[in-house]
PLY file of the C-alpha trace (Angstrom):
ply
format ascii 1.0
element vertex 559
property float x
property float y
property float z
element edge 558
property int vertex1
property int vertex2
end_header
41.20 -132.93 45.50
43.60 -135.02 47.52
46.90 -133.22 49.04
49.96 -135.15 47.61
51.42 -137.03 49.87
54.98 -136.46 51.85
58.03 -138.28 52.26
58.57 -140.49 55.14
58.19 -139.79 58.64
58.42 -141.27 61.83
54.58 -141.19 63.62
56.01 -138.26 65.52
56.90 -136.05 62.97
53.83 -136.89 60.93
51.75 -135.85 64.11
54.01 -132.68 65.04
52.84 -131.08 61.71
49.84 -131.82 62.39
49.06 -129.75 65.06
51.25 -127.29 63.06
48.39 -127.20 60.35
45.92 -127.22 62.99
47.01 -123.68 63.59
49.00 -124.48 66.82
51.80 -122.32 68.20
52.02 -123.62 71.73
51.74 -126.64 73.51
52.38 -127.26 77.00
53.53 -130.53 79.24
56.14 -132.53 80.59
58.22 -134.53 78.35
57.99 -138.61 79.09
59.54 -141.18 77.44
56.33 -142.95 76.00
56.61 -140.35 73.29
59.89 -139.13 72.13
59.31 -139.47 68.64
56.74 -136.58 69.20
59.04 -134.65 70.94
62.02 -135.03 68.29
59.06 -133.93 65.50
58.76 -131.17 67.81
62.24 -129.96 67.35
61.95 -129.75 63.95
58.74 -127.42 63.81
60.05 -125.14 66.86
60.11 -122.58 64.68
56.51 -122.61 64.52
55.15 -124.26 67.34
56.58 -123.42 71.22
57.08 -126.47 73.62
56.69 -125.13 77.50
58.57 -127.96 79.60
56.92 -127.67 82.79
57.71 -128.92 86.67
54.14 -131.07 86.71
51.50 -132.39 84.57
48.85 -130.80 86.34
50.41 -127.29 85.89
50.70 -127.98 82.33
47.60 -128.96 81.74
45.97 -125.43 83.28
48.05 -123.97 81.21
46.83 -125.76 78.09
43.41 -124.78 79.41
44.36 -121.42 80.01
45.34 -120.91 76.41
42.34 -122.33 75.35
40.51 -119.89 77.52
41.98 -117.12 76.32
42.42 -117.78 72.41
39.58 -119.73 72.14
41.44 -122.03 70.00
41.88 -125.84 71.87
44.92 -125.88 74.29
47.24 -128.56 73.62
48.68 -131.00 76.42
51.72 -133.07 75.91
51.46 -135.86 78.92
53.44 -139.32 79.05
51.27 -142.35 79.88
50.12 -143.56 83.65
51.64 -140.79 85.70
51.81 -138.23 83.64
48.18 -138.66 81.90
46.61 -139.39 85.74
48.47 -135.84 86.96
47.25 -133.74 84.00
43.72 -135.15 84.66
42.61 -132.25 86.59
43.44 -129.95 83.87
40.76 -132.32 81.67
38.15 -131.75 84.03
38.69 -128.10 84.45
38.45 -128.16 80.65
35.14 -130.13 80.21
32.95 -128.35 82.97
34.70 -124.92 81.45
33.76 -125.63 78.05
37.25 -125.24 77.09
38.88 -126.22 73.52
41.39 -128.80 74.68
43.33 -131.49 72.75
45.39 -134.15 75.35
48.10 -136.04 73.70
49.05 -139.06 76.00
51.31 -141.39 75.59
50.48 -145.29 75.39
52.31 -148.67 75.67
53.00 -150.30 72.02
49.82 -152.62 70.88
52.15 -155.64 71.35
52.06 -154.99 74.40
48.62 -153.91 75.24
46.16 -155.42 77.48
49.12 -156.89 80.15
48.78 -154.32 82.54
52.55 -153.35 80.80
54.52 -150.40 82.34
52.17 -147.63 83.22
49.32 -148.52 80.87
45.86 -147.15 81.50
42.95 -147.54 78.91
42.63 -143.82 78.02
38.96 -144.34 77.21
37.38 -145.74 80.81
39.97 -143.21 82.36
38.69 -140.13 80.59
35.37 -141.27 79.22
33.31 -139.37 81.63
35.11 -135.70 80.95
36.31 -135.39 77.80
34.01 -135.34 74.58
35.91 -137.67 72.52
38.50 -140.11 73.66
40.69 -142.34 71.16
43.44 -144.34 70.59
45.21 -144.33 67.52
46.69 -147.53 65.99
47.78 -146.84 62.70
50.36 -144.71 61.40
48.51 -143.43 58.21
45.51 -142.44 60.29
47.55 -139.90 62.35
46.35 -136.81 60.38
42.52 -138.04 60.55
42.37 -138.52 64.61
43.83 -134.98 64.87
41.15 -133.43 62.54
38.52 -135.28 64.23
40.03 -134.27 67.40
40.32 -130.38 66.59
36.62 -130.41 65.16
35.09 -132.35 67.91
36.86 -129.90 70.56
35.84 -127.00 68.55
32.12 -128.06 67.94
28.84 -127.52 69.52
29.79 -127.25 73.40
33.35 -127.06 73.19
35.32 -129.40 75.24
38.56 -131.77 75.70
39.39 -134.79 73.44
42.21 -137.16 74.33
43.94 -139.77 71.47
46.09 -142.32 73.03
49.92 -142.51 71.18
51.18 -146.09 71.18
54.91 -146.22 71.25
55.22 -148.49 68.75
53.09 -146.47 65.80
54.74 -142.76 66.94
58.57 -144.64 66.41
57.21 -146.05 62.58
57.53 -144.39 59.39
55.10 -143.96 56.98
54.47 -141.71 53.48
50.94 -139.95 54.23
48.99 -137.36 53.46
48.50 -133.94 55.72
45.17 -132.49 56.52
44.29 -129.31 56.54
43.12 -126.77 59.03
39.63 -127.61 61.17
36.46 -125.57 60.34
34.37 -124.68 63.33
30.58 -124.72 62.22
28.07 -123.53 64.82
24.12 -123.67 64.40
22.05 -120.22 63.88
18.46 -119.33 65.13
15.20 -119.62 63.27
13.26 -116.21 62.14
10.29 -118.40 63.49
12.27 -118.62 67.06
13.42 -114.97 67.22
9.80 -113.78 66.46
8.64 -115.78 69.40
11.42 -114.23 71.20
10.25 -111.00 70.83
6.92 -112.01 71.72
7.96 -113.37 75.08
10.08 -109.88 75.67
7.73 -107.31 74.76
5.33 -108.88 77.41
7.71 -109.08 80.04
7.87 -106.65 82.97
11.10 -107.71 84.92
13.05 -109.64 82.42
17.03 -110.14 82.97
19.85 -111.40 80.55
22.16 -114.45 82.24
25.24 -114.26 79.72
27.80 -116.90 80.07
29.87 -119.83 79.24
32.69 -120.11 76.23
32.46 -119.80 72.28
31.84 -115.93 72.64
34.09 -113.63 70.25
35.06 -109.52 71.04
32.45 -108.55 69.10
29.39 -110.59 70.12
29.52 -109.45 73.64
30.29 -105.69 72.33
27.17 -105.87 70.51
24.86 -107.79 72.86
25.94 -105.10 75.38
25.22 -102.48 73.09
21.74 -104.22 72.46
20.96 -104.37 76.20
21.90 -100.81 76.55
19.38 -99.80 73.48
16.49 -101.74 75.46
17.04 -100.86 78.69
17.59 -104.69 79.42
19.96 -105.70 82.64
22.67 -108.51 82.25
24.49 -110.23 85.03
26.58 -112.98 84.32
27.24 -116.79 85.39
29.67 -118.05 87.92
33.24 -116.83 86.88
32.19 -115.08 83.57
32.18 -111.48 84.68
34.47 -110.60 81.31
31.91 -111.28 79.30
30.53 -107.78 79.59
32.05 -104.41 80.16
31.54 -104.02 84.01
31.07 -100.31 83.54
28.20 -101.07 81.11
24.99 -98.84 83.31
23.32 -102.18 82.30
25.46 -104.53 84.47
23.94 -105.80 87.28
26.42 -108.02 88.99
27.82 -112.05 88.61
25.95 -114.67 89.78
28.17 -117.44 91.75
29.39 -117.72 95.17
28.25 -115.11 97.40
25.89 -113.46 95.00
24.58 -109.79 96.31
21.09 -111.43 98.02
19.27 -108.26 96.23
20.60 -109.66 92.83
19.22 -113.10 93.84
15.64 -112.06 94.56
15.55 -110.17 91.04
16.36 -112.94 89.57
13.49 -115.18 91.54
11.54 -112.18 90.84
12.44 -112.14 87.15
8.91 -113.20 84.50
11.63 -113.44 81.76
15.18 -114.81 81.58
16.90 -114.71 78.32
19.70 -116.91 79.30
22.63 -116.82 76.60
25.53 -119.12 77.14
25.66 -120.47 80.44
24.83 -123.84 81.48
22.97 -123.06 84.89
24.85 -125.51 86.86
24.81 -125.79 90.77
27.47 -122.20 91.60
25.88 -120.13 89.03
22.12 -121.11 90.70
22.85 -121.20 94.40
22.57 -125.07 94.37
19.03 -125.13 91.40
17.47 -122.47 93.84
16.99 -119.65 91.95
14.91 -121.50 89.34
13.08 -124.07 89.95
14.02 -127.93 89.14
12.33 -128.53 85.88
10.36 -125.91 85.49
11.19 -122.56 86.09
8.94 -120.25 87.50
10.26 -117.48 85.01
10.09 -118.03 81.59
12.88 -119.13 80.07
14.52 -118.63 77.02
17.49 -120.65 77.03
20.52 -119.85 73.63
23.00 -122.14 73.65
25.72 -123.22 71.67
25.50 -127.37 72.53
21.99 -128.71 71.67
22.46 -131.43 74.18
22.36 -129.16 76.72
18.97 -127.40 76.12
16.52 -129.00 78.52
19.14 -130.93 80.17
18.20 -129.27 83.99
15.61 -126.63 83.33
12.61 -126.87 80.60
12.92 -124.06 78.38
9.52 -122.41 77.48
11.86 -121.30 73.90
15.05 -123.29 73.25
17.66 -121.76 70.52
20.39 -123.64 69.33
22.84 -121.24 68.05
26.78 -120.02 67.88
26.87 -116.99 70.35
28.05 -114.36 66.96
25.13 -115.69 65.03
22.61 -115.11 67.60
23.45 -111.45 67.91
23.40 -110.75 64.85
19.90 -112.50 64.43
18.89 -110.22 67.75
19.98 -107.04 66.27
17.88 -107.68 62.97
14.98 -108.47 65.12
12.11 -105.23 65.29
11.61 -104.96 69.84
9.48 -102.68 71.46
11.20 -102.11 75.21
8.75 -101.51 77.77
9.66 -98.46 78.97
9.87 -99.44 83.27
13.11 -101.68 82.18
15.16 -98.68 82.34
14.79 -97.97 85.50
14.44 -101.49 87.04
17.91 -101.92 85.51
19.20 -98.30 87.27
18.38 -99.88 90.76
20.12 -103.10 89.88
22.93 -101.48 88.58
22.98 -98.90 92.04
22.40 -102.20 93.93
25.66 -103.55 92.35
27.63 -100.50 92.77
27.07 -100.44 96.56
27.71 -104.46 97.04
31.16 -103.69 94.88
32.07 -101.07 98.02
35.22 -102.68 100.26
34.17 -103.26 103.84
36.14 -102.77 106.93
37.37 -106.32 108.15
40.16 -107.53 110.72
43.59 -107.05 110.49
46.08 -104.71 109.04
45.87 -106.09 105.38
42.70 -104.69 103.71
42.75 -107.28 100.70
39.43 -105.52 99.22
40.90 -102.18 99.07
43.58 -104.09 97.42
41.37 -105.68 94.84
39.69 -102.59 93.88
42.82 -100.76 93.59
44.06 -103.49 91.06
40.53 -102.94 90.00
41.24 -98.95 89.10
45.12 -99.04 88.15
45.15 -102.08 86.21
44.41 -101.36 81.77
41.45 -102.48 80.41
43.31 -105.75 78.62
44.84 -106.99 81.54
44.39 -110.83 82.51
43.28 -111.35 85.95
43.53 -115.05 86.96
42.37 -116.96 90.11
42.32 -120.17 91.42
39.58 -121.81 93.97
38.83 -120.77 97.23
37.67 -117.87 99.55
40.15 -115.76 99.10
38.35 -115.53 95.11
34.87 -114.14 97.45
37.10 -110.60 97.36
37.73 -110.96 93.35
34.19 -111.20 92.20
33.09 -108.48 94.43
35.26 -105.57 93.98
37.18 -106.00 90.67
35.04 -104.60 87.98
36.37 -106.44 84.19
36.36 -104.40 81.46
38.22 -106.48 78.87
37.11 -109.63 76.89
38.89 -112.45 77.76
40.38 -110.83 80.77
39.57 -113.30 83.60
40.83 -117.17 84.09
38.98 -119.27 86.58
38.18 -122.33 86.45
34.24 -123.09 87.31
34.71 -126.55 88.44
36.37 -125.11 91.71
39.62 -126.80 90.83
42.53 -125.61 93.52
46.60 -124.38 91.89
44.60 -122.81 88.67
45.83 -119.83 89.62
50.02 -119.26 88.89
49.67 -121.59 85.79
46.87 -119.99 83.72
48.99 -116.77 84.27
51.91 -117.94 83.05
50.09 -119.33 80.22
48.46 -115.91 79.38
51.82 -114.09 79.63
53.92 -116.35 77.27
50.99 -116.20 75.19
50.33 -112.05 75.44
53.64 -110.96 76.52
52.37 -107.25 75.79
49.18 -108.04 78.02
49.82 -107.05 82.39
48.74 -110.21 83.69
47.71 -110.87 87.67
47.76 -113.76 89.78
45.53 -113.94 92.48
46.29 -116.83 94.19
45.57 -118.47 97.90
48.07 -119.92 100.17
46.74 -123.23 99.77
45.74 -122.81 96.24
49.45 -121.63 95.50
51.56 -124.53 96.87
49.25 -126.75 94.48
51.68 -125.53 91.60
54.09 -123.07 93.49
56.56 -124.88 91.92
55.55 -123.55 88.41
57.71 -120.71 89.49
61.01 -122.64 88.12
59.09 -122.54 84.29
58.15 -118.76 84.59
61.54 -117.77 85.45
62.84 -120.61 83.04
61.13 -118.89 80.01
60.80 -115.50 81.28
57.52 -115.29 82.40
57.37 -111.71 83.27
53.86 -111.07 85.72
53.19 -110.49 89.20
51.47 -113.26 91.88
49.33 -112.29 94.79
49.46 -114.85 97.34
46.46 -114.19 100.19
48.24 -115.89 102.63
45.90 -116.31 105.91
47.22 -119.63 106.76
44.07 -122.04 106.46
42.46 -123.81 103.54
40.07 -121.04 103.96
36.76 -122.47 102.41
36.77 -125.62 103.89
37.21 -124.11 107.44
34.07 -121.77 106.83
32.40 -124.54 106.21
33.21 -126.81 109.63
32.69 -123.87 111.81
29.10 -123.62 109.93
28.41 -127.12 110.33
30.53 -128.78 113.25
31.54 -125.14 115.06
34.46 -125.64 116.97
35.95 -128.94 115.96
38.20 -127.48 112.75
40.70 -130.49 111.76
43.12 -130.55 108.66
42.42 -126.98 107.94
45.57 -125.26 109.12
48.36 -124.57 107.19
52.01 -123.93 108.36
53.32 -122.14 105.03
57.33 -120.80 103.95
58.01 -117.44 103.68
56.48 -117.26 100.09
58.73 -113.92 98.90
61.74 -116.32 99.93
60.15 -118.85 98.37
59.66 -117.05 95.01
63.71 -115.18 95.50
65.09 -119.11 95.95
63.70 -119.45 92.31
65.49 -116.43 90.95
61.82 -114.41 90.79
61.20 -111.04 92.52
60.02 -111.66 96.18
57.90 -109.03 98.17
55.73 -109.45 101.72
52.84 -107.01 102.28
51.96 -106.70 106.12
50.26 -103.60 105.51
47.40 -101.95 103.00
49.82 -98.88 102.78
52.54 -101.25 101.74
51.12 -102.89 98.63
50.96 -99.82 96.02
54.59 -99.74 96.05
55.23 -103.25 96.48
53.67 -103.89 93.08
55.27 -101.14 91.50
58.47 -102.38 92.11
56.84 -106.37 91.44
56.06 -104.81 88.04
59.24 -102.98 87.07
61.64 -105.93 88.46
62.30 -107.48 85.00
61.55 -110.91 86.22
58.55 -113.07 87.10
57.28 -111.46 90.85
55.45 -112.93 93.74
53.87 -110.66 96.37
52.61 -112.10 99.80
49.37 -110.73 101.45
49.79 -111.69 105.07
46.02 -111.23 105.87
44.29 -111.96 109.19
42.30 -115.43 109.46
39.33 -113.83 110.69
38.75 -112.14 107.46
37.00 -115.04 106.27
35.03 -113.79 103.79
34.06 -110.46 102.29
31.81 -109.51 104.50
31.70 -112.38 107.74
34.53 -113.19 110.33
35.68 -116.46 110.90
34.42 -115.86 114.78
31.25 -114.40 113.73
30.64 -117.53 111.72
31.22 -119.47 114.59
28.97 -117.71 116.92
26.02 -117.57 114.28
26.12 -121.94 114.31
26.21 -121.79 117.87
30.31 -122.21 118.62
0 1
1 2
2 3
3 4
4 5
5 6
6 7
7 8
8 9
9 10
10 11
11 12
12 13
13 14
14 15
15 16
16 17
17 18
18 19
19 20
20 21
21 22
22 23
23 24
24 25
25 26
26 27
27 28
28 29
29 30
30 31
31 32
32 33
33 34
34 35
35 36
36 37
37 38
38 39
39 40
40 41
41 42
42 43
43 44
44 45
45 46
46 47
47 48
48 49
49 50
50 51
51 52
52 53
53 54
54 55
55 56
56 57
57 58
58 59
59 60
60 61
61 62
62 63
63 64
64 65
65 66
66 67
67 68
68 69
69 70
70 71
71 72
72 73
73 74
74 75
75 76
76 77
77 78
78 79
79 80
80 81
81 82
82 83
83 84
84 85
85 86
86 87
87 88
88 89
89 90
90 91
91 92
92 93
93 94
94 95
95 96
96 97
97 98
98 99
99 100
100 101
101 102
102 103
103 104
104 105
105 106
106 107
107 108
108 109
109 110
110 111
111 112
112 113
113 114
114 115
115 116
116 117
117 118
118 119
119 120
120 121
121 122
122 123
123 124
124 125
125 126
126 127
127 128
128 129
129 130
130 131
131 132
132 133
133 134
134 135
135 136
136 137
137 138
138 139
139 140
140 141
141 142
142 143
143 144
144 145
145 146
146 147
147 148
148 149
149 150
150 151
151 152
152 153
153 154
154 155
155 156
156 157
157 158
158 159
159 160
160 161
161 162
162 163
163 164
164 165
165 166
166 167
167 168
168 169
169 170
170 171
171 172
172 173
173 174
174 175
175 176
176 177
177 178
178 179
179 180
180 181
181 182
182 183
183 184
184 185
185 186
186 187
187 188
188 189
189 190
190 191
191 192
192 193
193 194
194 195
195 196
196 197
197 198
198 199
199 200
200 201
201 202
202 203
203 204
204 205
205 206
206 207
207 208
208 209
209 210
210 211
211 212
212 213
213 214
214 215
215 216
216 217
217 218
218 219
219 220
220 221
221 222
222 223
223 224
224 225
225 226
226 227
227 228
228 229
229 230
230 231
231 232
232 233
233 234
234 235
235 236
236 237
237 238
238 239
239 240
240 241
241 242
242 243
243 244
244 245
245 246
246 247
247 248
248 249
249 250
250 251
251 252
252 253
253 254
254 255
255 256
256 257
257 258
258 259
259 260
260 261
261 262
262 263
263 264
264 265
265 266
266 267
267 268
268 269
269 270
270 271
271 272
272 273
273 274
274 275
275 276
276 277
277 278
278 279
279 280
280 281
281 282
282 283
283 284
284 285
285 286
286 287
287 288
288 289
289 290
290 291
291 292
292 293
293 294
294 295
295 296
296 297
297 298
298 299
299 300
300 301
301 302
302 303
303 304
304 305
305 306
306 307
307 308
308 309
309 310
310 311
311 312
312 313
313 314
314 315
315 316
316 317
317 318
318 319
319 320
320 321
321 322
322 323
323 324
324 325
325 326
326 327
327 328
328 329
329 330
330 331
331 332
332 333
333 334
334 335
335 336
336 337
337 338
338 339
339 340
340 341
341 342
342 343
343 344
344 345
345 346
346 347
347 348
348 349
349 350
350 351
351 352
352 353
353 354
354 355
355 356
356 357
357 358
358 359
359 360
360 361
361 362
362 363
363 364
364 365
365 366
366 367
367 368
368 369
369 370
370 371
371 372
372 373
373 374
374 375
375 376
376 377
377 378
378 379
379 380
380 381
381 382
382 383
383 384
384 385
385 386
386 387
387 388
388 389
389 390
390 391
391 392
392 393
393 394
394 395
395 396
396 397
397 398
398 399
399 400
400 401
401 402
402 403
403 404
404 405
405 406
406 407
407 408
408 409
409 410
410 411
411 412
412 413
413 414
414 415
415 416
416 417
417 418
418 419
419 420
420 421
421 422
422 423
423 424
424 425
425 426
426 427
427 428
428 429
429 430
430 431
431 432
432 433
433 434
434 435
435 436
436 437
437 438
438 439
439 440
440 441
441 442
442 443
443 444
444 445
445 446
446 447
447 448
448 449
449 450
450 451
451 452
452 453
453 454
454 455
455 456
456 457
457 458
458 459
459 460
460 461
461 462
462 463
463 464
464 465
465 466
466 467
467 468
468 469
469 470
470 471
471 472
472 473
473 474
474 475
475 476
476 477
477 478
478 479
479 480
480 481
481 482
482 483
483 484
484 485
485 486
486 487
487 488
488 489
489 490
490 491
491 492
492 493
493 494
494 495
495 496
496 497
497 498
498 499
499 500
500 501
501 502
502 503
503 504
504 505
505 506
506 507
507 508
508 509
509 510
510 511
511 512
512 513
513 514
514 515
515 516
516 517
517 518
518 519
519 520
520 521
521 522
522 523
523 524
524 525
525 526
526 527
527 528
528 529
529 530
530 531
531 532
532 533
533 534
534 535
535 536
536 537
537 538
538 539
539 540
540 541
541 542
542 543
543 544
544 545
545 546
546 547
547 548
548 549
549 550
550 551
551 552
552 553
553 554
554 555
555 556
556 557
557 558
């Protein structure tokens, strides 16, 4: 039956409760003049729905992501047109090779004036065509509520992913009498009994199979009962690129992340693997060491690729069983379905797991910061629920080794690499789960991306702690000169501020770590400051990576 419809609005009002019935209650961006009419329906739903005003689109739109991320609901950008829609652009992409729930909201010149090249105009769709799922401009008043169901169902379905619509000045400042719609449905495919017979079939006659569990679209309990599953069989998991949450790291069935700097034992299991179930993750290039550990089309394990997008089933590798399916739904098809476990899995999946443990060990490395004996102490003080984030960049190698996740949902970081992630998906997370302890791990490089982020935590009272690993260099891209062109590093230094004066100039808690000693007690009093905190790591340049010096590097390419 049709909703009666409301009195008159201007576009932005109409479009503010939108989102409201949408089910949002937070939206992040910087406010621009190309849409004040949304911003002024804003204020009248603030009650409901929280604005962040941030320092920089790009920082907002992480933190949209972020959000998205970590509710699984899509994060909502606020951007103003040209500038503001080509700054939060990196959050879009982040978004789309994430699999991340995202709506963008840009602002647009008024149709009269379309197609002159007017004041900052950019055609949304050629702009964001290639990484975002949906892109549209809308250009009638009365079709405000449609575009944002169609925008919330297309984030929300199959793949998940970003949609942009385009707000011309002109139809956000007109009124119109129209009809609200209500609240998206998120549908998601389930599995055959004809496909989970022959995926029983292809188990029971494996004798090294692994699970690969990744990507987005997972819920609490899916991955609580696919663990418990795996445990029941004997089966071990490891997980894609940046995806370690996924699956209780204490699980005896965990066998480590695959990604940058995989543990080279877990990479020959999986060449060695006859079956790989492969739930959820994409296989792109970081989570198979560039296609190498299966073969370009066809794998010489079988595979058995679930996944929630159909259009990404076969896309790379040729699946010997493809199953289109919502993450929940496949589970629950799994549990139902009668396995007998081969009895060697068990302990296959002890030495993988033993394997794992010993990689996760801190080594010894230059200077008198040890950042991994760092990590894993955050690794055994912080609670279960806590949010780690990161950004991009060596300094993550440390992360993914020696912090074991516990928590769903406990770990932003972005998989398409993208540098400043880091501060401004933790803010996010802590305005959104002010009871949650949330962690920045952030780079020296990858912090001054967004450093400036630090004026909206303090702003809205953004209470979590930043690590910033400062070793002065833009530390991946140097490995990677002194591995290819040894001795002839250019553009890779970095002359940086004192960052705990930095952070104190803000009005945040400031704290500099020159010692492993010093950091327990630096944190404690990060933590108990009553204001957003930022804690430098001055660590030395030669600890390039967990386990290689920057020298060492050098003299193995022949510097």
């Amino acid at each position: 039956m049709k909703k009666p419809e409301l009195g008159m609005r201007h576009g932005g009002r109409i479009l503010a409760d939108a989102l409201v019935g949408q089910g949002v209650t937070m939206a992040f961006g910087v406010p621009g003049e190309s849409y004040l009419p949304l911003l002024d329906g804003l204020h009248d739903v603030r009650d409901r729905l929280a604005f962040v005003s941030c320092r920089h689109e790009g920082g907002a739109a992480y933190m949209a992501e972020a959000y998205g991320k970590l509710t699984g609901r899509p994060g909502v950008l606020l951007v103003t047109r040209g500038p503001g829609a080509t700054n939060g652009a990196v959050g879009v992409h982040t978004a789309f090779q994430d699999s991340t729930p995202m709506v963008v909201l840009v602002g647009q010149v008024g149709n009269a004036m379309a197609e002159r090249e007017a004041f900052q105009e950019i055609d949304y769709r050629r702009m964001f065509g290639p990484m975002a799922k949906w892109v549209a401009q809308i250009d009638r008043i009365d079709r405000i509520p449609e575009f944002v169901s169609r925008a919330f169902h297309t984030a929300m379905a199959g793949r998940p992913g970003p949609v942009v619509l385009a707000l011309p000045e002109d139809v956000l400042f007109s009124e119109a009498s129209v009809a609200d719609v209500g609240h998206h449905h998120v549908v998601r495919a389930a599995p055959t009994a004809q496909a989970m017979g022959q995926l029983a079939t292809i188990l029971e006659s494996a004798q090294r199979p692994l699970l690969i569990v990744g990507g987005s679209g997972w819920d609490r309990p899916a991955r609580r009962r696919l663990q418990t599953w795996a445990e029941a069989n004997g089966l071990p998991i490891c997980t894609s690129f940046r995806c370690q949450d996924l699956v209780d790291n204490d699980s005896p069935c965990y066998v480590g992340d695959m990604g940058i700097a995989i543990n080279p034992q877990l990479a020959q299991r999986i060449k060695e693997a006859d079956v790989l179930l492969v739930i959820g993750a994409r296989l792109g290039e970081m989570t198979t060491q560039g296609y190498t550990l299966l073969e370009v089309p066809h794998p010489r394990q079988r595979l058995v690729h679930v996944h929630v997008g159909a259009e990404e089933i076969g896309k790379v590798y040729f699946p010997e069983l493809a199953i289109n399916s919502g993450y929940p739904e496949f589970i629950a098809a799994l549990e139902s379905t009668s396995l007998r476990a081969n009895a060697q899995w068990g302990g296959q999946t002890a030495a993988a797991r033993a394997d794992y443990l010993e990689w996760s060990v801190p080594r010894r490395m230059p200077g008198d910061v040890q950042y991994g004996e760092i990590v894993r102490w955050l690794s055994d003080q912080l609670p279960d629920d806590a949010v780690l984030t990161t950004g991009a960049g060596n300094f993550t190698g440390w992360v993914h080794r020696h912090f074991a996740f516990t928590g769903s949902r406990s770990q932003l970081a972005p998989t398409n690499g993208s540098m400043g992630y880091s501060y401004c998906s933790a803010l996010a997370a802590k305005l959104l789960a002010p009871e949650r302890t949330v962690v920045a791990v952030c780079g020296d490089g990858d912090f001054l991306m967004n450093g400036q982020e630090i004026a909206t935590a303090v702003q809205h009272g953004a209470q979590f702690v930043a690590l910033v690993v400062n070793n002065g260099l833009y530390g991946s891209i140097r490995m990677h000169q002194e591995r290819h062109y040894p001795g002839r590093a250019i553009g890779t230094a970095l002359h940086n501020p004192d960052f705990a004066a930095y952070a104190r100039a803000f009005g945040a808690h400031g704290e500099t770590v020159e010692r492993t000693q010093e950091f327990a007690p630096a944190y404690e009093r990060a933590r108990n400051s009553g204001k957003p905190a930022l804690i430098e790591l001055r660590v030395d340049p030669e600890a390039i990576t967990p386990s290689m010096t920057l020298s060492g590097i050098n003299g193995a390419f022949g510097g």
